[in-house]
DRENPA-3360 file (N, C-alpha, C; in nm, 2 decimals, always signed):
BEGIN
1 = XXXXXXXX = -2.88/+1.95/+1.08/-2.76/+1.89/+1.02/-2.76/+1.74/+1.05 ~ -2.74/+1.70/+0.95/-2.71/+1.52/+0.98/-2.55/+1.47/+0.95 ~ -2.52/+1.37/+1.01/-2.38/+1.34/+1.00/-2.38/+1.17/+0.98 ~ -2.26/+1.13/+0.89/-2.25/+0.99/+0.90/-2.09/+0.95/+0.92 ~ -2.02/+0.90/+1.01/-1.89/+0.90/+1.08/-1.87/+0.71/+0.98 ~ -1.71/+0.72/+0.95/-1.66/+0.55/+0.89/-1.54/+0.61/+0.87 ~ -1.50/+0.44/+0.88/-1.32/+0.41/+0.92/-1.26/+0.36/+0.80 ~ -1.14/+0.31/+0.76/-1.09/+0.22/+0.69/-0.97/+0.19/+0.67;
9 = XXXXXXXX = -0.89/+0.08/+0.68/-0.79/+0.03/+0.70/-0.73/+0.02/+0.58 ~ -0.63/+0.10/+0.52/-0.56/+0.08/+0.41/-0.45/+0.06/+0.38 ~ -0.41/-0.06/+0.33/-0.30/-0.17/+0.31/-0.15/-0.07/+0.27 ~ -0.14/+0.02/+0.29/-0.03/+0.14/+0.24/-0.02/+0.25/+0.36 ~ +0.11/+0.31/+0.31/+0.13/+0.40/+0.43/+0.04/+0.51/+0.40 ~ +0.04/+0.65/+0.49/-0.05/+0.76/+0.48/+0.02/+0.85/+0.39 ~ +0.11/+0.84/+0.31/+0.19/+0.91/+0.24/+0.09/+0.88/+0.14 ~ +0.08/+0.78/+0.07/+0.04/+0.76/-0.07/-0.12/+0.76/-0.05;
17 = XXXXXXXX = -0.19/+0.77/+0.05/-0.35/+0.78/+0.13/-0.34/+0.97/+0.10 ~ -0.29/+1.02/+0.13/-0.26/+1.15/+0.17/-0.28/+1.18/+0.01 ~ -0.22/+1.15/-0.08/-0.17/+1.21/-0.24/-0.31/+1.14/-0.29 ~ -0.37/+1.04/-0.24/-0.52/+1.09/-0.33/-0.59/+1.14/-0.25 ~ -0.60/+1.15/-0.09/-0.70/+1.24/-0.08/-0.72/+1.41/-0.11 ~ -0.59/+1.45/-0.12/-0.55/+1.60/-0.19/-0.59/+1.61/-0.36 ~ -0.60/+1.51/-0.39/-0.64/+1.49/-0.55/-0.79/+1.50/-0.57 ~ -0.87/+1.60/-0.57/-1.03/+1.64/-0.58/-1.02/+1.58/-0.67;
25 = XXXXXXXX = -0.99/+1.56/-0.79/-1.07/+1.51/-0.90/-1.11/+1.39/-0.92 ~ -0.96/+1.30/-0.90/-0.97/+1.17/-0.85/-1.08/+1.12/-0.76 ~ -1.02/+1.18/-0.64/-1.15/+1.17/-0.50/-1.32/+1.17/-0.50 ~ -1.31/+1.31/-0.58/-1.48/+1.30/-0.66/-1.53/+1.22/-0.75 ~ -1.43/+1.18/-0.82/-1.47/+1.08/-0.95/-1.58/+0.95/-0.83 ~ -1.52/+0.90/-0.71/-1.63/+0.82/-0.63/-1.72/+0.85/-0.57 ~ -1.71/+1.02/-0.58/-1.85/+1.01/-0.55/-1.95/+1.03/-0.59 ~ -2.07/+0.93/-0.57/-2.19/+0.86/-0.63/-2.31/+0.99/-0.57;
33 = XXXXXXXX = -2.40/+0.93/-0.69/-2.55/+1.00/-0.72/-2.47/+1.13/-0.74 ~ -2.40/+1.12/-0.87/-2.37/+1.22/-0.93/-2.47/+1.24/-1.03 ~ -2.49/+1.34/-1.10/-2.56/+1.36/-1.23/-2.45/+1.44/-1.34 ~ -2.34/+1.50/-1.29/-2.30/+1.60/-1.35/-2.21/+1.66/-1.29 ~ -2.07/+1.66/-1.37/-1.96/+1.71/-1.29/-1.82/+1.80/-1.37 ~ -1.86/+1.94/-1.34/-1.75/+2.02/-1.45/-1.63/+2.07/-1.31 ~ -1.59/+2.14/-1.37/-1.45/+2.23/-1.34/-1.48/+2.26/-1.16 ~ -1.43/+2.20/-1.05/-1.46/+2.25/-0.96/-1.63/+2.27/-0.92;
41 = XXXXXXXX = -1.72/+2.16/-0.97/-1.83/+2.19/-0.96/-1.88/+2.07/-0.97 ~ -1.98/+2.02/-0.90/-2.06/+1.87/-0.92/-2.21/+1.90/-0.87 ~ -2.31/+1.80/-0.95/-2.45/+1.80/-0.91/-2.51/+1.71/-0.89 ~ -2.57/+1.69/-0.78/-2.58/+1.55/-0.71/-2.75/+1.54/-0.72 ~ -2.80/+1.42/-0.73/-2.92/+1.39/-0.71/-2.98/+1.28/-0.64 ~ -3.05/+1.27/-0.53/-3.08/+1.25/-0.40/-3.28/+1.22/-0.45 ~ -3.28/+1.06/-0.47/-3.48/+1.05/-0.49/-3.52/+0.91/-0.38 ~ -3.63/+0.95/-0.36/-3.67/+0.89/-0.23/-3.86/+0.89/-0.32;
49 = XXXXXXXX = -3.88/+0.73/-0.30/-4.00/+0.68/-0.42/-4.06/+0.76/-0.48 ~ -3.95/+0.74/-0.58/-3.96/+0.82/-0.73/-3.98/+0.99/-0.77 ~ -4.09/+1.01/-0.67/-4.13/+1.15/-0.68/-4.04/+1.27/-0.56 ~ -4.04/+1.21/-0.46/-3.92/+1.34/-0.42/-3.83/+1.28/-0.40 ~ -3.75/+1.44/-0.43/-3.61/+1.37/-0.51/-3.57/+1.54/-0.42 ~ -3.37/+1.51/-0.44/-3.33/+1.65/-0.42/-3.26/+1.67/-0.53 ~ -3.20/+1.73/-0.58/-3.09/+1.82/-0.73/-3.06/+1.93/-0.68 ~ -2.92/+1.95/-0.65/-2.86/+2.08/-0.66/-2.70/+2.06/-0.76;
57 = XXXXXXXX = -2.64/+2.19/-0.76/-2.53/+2.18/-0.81/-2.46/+2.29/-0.66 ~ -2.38/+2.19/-0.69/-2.27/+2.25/-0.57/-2.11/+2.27/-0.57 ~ -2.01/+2.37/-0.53/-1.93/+2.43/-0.61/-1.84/+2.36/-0.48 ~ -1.72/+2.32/-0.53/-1.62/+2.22/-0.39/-1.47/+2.34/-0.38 ~ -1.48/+2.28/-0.24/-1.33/+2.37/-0.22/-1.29/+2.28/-0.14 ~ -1.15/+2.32/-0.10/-1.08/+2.21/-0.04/-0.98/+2.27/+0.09 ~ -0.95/+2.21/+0.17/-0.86/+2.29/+0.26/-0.80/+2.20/+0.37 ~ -0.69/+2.22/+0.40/-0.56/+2.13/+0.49/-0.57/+2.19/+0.61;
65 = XXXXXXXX = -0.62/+2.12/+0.72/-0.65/+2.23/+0.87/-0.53/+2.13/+0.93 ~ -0.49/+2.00/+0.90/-0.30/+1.99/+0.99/-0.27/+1.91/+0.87 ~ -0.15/+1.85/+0.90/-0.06/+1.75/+0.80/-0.14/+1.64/+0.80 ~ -0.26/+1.56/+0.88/-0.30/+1.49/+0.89/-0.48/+1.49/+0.87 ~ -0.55/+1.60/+0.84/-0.70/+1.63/+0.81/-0.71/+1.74/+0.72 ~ -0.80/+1.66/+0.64/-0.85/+1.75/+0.52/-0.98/+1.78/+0.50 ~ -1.04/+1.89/+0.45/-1.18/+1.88/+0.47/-1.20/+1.91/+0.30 ~ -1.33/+1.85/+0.23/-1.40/+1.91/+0.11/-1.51/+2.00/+0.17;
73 = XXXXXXXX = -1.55/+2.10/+0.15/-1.66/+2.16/+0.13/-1.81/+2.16/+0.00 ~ -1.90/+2.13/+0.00/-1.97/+2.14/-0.14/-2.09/+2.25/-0.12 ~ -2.07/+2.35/-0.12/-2.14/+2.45/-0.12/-2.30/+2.50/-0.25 ~ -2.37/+2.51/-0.23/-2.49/+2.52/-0.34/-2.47/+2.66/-0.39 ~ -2.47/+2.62/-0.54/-2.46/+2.71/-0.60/-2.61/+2.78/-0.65 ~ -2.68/+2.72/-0.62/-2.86/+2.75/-0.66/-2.91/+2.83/-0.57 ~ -2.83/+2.89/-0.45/-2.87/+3.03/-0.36/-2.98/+2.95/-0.25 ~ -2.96/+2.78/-0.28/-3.00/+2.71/-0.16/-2.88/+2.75/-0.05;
81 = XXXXXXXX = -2.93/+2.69/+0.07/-2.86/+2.66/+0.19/-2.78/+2.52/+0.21 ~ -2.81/+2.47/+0.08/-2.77/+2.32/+0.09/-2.61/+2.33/+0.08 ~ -2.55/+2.23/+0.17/-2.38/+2.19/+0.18/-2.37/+2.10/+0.23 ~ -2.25/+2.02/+0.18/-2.17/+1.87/+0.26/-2.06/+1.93/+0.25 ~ -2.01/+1.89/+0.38/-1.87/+1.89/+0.45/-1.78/+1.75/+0.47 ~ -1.71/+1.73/+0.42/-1.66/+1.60/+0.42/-1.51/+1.64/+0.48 ~ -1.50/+1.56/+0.60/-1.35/+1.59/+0.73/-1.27/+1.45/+0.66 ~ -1.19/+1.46/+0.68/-1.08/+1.34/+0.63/-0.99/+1.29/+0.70;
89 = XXXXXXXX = -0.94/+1.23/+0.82/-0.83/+1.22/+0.88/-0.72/+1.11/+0.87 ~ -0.62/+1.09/+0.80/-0.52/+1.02/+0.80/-0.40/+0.97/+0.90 ~ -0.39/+0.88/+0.94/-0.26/+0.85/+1.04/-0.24/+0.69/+0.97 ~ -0.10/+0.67/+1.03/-0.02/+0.58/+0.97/-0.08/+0.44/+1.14 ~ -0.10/+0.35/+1.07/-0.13/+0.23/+1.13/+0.01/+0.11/+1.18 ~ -0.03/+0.04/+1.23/+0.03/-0.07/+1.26/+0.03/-0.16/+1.11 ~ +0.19/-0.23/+1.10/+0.25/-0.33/+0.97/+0.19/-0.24/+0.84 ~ +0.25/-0.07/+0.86/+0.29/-0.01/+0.75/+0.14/+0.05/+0.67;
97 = XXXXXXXX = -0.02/+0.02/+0.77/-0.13/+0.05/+0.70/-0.12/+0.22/+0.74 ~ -0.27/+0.20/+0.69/-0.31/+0.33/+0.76/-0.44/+0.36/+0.78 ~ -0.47/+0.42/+0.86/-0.65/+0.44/+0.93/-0.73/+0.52/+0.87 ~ -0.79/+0.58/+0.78/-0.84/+0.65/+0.78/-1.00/+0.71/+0.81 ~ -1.07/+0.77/+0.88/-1.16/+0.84/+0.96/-1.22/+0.95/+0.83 ~ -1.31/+0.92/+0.86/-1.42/+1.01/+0.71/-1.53/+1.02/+0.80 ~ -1.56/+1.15/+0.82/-1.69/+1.24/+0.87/-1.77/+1.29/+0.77 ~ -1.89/+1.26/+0.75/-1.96/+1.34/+0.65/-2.08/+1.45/+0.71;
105 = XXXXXXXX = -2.09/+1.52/+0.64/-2.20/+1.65/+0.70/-2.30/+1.67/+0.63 ~ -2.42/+1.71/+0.60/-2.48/+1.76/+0.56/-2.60/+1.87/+0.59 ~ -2.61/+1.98/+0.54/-2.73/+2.05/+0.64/-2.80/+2.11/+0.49 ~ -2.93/+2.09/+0.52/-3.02/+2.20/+0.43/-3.11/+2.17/+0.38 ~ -3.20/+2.15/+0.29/-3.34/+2.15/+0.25/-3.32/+1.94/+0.24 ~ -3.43/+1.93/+0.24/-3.46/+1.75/+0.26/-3.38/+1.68/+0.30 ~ -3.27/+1.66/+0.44/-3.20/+1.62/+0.54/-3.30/+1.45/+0.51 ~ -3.44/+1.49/+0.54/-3.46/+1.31/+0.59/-3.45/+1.25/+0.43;
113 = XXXXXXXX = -3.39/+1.32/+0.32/-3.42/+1.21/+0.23/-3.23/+1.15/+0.18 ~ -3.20/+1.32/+0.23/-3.02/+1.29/+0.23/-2.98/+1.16/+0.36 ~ -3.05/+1.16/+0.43/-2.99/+1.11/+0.54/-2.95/+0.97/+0.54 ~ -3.03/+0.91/+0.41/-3.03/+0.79/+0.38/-2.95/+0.71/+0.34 ~ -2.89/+0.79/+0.24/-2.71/+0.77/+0.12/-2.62/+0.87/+0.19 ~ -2.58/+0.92/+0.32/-2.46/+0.99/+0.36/-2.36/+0.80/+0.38 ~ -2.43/+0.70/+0.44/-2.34/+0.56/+0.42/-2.27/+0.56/+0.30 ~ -2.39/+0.55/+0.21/-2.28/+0.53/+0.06/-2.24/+0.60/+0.00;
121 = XXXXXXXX = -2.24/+0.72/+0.03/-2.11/+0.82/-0.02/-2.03/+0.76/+0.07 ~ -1.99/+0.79/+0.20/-1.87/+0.77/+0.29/-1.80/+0.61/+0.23 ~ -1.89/+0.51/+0.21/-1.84/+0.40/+0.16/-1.77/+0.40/+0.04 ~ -1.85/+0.46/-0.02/-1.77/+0.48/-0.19/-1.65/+0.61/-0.17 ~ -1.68/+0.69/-0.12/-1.50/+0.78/-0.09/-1.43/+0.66/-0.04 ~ -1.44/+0.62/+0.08/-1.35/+0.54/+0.16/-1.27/+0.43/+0.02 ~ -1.40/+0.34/-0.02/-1.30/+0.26/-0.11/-1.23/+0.31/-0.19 ~ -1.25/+0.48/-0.27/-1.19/+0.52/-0.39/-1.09/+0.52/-0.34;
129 = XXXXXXXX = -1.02/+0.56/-0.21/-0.95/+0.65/-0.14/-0.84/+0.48/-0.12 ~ -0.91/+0.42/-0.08/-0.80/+0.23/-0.07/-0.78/+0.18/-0.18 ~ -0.85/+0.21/-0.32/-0.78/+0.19/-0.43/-0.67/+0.25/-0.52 ~ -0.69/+0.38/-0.45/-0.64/+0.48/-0.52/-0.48/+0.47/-0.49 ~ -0.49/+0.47/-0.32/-0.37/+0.46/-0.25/-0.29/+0.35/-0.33 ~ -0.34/+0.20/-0.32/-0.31/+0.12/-0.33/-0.23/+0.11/-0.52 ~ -0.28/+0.22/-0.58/-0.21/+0.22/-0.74/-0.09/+0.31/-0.75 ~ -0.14/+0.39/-0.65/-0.01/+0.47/-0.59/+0.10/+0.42/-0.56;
137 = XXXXXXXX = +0.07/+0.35/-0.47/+0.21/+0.25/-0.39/+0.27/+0.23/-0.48 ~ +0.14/+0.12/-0.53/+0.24/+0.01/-0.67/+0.35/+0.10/-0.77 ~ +0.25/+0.19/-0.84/+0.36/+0.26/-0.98/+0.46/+0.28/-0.87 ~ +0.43/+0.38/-0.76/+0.59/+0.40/-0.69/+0.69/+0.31/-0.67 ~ +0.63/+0.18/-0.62/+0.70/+0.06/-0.58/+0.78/-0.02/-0.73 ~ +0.72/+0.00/-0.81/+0.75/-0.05/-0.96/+0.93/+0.05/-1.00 ~ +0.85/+0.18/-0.98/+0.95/+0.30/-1.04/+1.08/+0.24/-0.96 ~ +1.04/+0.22/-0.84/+1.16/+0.26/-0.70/+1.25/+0.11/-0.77;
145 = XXXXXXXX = +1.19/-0.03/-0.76/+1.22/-0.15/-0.78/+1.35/-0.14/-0.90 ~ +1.32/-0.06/-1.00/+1.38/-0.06/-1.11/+1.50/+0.00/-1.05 ~ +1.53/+0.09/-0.96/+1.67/+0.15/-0.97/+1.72/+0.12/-0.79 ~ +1.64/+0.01/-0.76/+1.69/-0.04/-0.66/+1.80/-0.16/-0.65 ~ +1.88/-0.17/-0.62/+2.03/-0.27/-0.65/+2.02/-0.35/-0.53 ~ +1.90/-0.46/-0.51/+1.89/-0.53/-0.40/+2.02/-0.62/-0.35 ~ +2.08/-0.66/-0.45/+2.15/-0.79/-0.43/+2.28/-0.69/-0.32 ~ +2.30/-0.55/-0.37/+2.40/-0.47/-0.24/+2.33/-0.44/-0.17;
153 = XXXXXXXX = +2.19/-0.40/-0.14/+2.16/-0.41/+0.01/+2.15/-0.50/+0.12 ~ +2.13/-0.64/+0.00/+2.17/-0.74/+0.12/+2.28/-0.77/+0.17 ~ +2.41/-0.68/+0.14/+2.50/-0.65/+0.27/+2.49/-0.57/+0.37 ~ +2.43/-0.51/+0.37/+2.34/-0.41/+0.46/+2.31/-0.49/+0.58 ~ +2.34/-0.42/+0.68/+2.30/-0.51/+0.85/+2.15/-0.41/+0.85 ~ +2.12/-0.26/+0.82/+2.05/-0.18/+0.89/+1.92/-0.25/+0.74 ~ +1.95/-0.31/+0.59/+1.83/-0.34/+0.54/+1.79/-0.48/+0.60 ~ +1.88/-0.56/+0.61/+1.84/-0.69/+0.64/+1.76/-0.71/+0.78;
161 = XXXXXXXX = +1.80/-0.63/+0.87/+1.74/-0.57/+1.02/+1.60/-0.55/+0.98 ~ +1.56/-0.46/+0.88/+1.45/-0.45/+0.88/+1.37/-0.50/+0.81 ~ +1.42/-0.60/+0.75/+1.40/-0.70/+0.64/+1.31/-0.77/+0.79 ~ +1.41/-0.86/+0.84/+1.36/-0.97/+0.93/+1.28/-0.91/+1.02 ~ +1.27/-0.79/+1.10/+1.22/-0.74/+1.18/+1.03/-0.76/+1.12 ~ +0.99/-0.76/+1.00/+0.92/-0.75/+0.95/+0.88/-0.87/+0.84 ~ +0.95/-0.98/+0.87/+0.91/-1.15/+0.84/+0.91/-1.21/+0.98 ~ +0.83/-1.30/+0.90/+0.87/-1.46/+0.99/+0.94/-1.57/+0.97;
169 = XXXXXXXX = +0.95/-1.63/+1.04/+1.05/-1.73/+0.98/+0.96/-1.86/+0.97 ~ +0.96/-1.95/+0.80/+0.90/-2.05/+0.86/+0.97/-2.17/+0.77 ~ +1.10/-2.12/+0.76/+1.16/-2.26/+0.77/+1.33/-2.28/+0.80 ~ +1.34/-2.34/+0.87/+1.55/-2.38/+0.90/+1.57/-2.53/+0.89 ~ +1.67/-2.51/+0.77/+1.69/-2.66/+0.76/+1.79/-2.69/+0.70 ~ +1.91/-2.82/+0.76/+2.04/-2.85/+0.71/+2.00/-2.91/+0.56 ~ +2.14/-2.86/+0.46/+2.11/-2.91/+0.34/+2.26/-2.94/+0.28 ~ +2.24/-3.05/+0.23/+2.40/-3.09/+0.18/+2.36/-3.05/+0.02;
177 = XXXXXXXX = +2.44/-3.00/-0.07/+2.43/-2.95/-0.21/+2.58/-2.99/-0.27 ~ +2.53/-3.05/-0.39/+2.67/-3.06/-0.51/+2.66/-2.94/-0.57 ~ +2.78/-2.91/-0.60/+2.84/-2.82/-0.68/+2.76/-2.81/-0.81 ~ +2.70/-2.70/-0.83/+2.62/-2.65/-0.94/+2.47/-2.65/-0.95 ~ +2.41/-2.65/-0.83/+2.27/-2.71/-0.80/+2.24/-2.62/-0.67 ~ +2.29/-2.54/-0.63/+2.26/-2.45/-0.51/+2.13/-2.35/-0.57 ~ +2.10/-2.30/-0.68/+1.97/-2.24/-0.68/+1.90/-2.35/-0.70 ~ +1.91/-2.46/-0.80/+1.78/-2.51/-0.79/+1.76/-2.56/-0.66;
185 = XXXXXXXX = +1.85/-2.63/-0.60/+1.79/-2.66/-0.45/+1.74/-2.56/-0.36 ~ +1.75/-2.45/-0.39/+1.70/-2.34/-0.30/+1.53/-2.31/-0.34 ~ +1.53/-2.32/-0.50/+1.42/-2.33/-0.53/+1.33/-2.43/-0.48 ~ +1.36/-2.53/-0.51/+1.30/-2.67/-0.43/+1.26/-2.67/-0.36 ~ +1.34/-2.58/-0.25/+1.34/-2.56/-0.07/+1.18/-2.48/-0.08 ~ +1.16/-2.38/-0.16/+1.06/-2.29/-0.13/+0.95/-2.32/-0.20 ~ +0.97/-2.43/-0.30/+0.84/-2.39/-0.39/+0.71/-2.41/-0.38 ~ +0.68/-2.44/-0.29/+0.53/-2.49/-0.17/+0.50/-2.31/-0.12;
193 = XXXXXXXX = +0.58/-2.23/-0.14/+0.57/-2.08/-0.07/+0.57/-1.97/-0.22 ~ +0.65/-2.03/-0.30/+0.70/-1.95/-0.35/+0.57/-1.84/-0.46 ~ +0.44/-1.92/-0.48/+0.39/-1.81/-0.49/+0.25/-1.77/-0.41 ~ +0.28/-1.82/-0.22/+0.18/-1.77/-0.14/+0.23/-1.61/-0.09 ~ +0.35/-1.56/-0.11/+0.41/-1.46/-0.05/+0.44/-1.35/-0.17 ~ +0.46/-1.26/-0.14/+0.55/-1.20/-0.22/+0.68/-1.15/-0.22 ~ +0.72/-1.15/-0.09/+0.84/-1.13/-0.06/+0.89/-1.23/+0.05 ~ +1.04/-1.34/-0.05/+1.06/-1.44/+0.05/+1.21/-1.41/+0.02;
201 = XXXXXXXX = +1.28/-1.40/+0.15/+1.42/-1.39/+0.20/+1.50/-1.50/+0.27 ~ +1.59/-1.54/+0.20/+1.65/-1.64/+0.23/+1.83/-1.62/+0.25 ~ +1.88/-1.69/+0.37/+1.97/-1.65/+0.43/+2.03/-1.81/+0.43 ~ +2.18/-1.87/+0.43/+2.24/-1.93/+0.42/+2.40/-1.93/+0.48 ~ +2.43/-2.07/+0.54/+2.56/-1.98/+0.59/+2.62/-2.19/+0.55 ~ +2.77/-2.17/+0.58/+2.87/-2.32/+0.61/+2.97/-2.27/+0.64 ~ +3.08/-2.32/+0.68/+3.20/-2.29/+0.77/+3.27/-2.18/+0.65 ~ +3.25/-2.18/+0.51/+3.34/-2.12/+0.46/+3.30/-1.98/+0.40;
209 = XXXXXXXX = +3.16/-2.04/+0.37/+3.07/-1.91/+0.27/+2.93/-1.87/+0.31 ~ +2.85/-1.78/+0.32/+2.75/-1.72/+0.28/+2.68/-1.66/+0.21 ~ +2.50/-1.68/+0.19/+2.50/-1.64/+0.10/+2.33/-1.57/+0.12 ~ +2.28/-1.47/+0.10/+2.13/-1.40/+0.13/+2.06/-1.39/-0.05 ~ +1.94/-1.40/-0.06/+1.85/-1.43/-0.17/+1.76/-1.37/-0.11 ~ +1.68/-1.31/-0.23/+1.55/-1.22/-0.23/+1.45/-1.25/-0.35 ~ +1.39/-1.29/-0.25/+1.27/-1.30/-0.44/+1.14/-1.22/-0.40 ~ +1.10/-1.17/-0.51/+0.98/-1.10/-0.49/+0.88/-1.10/-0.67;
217 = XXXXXXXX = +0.75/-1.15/-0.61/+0.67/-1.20/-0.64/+0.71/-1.33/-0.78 ~ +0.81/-1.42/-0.68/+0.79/-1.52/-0.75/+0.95/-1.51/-0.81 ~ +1.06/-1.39/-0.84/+1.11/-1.40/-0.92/+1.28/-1.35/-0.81 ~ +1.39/-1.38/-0.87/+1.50/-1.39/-0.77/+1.57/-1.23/-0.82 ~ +1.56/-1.15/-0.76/+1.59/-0.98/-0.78/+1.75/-1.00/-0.71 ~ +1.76/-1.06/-0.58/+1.86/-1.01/-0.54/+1.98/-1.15/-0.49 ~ +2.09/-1.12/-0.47/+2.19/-1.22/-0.44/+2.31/-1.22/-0.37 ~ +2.33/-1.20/-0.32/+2.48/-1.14/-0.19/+2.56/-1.29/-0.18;
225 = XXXXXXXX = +2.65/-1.29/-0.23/+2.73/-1.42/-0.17/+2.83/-1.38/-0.11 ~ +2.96/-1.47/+0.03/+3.06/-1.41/+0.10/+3.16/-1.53/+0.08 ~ +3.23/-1.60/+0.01/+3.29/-1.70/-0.01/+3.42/-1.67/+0.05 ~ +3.45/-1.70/+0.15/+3.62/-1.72/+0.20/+3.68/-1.56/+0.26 ~ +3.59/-1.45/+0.26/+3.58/-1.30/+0.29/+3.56/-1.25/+0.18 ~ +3.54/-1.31/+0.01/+3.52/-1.19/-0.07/+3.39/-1.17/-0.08 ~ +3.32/-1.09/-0.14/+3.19/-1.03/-0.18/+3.13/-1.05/-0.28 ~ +3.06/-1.15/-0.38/+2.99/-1.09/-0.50/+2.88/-1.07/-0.50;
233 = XXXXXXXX = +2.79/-0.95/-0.61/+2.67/-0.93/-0.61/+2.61/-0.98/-0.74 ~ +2.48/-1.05/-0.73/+2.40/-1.06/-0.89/+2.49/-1.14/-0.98 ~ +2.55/-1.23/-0.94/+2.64/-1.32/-0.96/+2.60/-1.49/-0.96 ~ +2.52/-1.52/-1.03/+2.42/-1.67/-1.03/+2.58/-1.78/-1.05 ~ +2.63/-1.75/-1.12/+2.77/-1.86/-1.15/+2.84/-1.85/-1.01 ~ +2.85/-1.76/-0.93/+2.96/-1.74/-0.81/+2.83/-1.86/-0.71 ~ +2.67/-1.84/-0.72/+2.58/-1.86/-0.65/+2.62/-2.04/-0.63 ~ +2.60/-2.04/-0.73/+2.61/-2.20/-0.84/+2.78/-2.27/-0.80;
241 = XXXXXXXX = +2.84/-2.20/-0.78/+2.99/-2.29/-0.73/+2.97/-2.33/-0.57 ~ +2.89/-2.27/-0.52/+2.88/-2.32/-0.37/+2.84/-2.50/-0.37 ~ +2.92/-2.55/-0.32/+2.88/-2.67/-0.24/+2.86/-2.69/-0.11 ~ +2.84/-2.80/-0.06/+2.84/-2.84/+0.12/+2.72/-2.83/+0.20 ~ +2.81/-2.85/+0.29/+2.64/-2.89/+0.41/+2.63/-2.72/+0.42 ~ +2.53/-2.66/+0.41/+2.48/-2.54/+0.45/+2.35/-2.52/+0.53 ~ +2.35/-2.44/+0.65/+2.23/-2.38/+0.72/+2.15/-2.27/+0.66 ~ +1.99/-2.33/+0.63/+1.95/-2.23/+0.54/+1.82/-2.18/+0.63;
249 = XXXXXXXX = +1.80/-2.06/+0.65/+1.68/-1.97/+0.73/+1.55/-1.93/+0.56 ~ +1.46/-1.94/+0.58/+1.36/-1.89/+0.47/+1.27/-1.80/+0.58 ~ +1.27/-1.66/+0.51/+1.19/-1.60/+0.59/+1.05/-1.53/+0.51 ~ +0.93/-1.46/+0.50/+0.86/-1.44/+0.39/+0.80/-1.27/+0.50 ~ +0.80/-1.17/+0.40/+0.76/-1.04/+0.48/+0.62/-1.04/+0.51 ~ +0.59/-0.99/+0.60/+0.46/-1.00/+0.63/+0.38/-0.89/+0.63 ~ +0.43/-0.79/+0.56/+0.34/-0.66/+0.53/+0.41/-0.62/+0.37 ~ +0.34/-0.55/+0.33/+0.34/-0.53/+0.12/+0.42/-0.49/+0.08;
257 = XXXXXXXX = +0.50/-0.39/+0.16/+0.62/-0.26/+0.14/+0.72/-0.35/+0.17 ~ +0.82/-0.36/+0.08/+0.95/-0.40/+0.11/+1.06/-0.29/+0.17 ~ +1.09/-0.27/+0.31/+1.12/-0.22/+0.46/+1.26/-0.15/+0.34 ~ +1.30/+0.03/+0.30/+1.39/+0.06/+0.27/+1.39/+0.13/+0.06 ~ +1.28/+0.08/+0.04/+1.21/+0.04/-0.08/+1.18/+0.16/-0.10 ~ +1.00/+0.18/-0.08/+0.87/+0.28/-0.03/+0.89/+0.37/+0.07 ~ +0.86/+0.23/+0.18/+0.82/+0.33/+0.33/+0.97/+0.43/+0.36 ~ +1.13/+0.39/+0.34/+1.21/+0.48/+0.37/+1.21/+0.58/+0.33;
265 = XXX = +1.17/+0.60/+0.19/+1.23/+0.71/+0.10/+1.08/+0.82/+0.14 ~ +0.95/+0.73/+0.21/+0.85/+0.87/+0.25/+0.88/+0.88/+0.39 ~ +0.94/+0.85/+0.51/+0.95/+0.83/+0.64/+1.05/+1.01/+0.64;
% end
């Protein structure tokens, strides 16, 4: 038996890692030195200068040994002894990634010529598996974006909490504004940033009003103003009446998932 062990760090939680590694078809689609691939079945070809070579066809099954490892089996259907065992292990990382651990196995007739490409399979699953996740996220993140009402979460102490908990801050600065010019000066304030980030949150306060801003990738989604104790939301004319000296915080997230979005709705 020969074995080849790899890691990989993927920019998404293990929820959306998890939904393509459970997806054989998807998952298989990467993997290489295929020749031939039907219904729960693939045939792989394995040549070492030119003349030996391996070919089998081998029948896959799949199975869930915890919430967090999965194994493929590829069994030879040719009444060889030939099989790969592919282990899978998912866990959720530090700033929202996630790890994932890929063991590969193989035992059976020409070992020294397999032993060569068990790397590039494991490389080529691993990437399928970071791309895959990664289209996942997005359509989710797209679908979620559409019926999410940012400008009322930014009254939210428990979104904005995890809003900042999960930026940095890299600018505070006093600003005097005439009456009708409060977004464009806000824009002004950020446009050196505005399209290194994708997600930049901005917070404002003066003795009478407040006001939180959200833009994401480039474009102003959300708007919370507090003028004198009232509330408006998605309200650019209420935004636009603000005058005065104002203290303004710019903060920009520093991991992909906007905190309440994605990651709440899989947690």
């Amino acid at each position: 038996m020969i074995t080849h062990l790899a890691e990989e760090t993927v920019n998404t939680n293990s929820n959306n890692v998890i939904s393509v590694v459970k997806d054989a078809d998807t998952l298989l689609s990467y993997f290489p030195y295929q020749v031939e691939r039907g219904r729960n079945t693939i045939t792989l070809q394995f040549s070492r200068f030119f003349i030996l070579s391996l070919r089998d066809t081998f029948e896959v099954s799949f199975s869930q040994q915890s919430s967090l490892m999965f194994v493929y089996t590829l069994k030879s259907l040719t009444g060889k002894n030939n099989k790969f065992q592919i282990f899978i292990n998912v866990r959720d990382n530090k700033n929202s990634t996630s790890l994932v651990h890929l063991a590969i196995e193989y035992s059976g007739e020409k070992e020294w010529i397999v032993k060569r490409y068990l790397p590039d399979i494991a490389h080529s699953l691993l990437e399928g598996i970071s791309r895959e996740a990664k289209r996942a996220y997005e359509a989710k993140a797209q679908e979620n974006e559409k019926e999410f009402d940012y400008s009322r979460q930014l009254n939210k102490l428990s979104f904005v909490s995890k809003l900042l908990l999960k930026s940095r801050l890299i600018k505070s600065e006093g600003i005097s504004v005439p009456k009708g010019q409060m977004l464009d000066t806000i824009l002004s304030s950020i446009a050196d940033i505005l399209s290194k980030y994708k997600t930049i949150y901005v917070s404002a306060s003066s003795t009478s009003s407040s006001f939180r801003l959200l833009f994401i990738n480039g474009d102003l989604k959300g708007i919370y103003v507090n003028e004198n104790g009232k509330e408006y939301f998605s309200d650019e004319n209420i935004l636009s009446s603000l005058s005065g000296e104002f203290k303004v915080n710019v903060y920009v997230l520093l991991v992909p998932e906007i905190p309440g979005v994605v990651e709440d709705e899989n947690s």
